[in-house]
N, C-alpha and C positions, 0 to 999 in steps of 0.2 A: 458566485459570491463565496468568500474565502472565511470559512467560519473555525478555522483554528488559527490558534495565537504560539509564539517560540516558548512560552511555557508548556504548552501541552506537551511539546516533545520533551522524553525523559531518557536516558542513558540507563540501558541493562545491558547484563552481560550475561552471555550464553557458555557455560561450563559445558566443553568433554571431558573424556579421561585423556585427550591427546592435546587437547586445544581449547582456547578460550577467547573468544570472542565479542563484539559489539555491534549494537543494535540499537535504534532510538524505538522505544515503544512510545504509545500514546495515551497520556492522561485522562480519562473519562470528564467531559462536558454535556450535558443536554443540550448545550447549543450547538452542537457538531451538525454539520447536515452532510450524508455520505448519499451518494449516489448507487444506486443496485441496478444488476442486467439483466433479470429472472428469464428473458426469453431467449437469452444467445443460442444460433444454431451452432452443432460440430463443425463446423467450417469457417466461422468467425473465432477472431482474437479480440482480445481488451489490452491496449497496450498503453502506458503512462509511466509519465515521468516520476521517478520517488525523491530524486535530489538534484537540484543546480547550482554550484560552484557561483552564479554570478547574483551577485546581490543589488543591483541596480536596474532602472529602470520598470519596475513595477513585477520584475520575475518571482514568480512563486519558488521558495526556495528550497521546501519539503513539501510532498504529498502521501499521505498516509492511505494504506489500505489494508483491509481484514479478512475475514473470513467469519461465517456463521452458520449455524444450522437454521433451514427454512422450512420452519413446521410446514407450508402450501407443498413442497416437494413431494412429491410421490412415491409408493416404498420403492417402485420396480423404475425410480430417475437414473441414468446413468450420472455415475460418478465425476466431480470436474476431473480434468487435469491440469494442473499448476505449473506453468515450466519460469523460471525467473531467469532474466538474464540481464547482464549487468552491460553497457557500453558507455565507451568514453568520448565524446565527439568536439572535437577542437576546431574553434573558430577563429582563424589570425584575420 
């Protein structure tokens, strides 16, 4: 069930000293519902779509995801590792 609306998403901009960039951040709701993975082993990924160019037939066109600190974690948890990668995949 898709519990964010096109308002949520909001337009920021990320300042360097060399670059400036953009980013849709996401409006805080209580009615969000986010899904968490607390048990993934080292050898699994989580892998999802953040945006779809196509806007017909019922495609989710943004999917947002975050990051939090998990009081349950443990002091001695290994650390995630984050790797993001972006692909373009064209269907004629």
């Amino acid at each position: 069930m898709q519990s964010m609306k096109p308002d949520d998403f909001i337009d920021a901009e990320l300042s360097w000293p060399h670059r400036t960039g953009h980013v849709c951040a996401v409006r805080h709701d209580p009615a969000h519902r986010w899904l968490y993975f607390p048990a993934m082993d080292v050898g699994e990924a989580l892998v999802f779509k953040c945006y779809d160019s196509a806007t017909h037939g019922g495609t989710v066109q943004f999917g947002a995801h975050t990051a939090f600190v998990d009081p349950r974690s443990r002091d001695v948890a290994r650390t995630r590792d984050s790797i993001e990668l972006r692909a373009i995949a064209l269907f004629c």
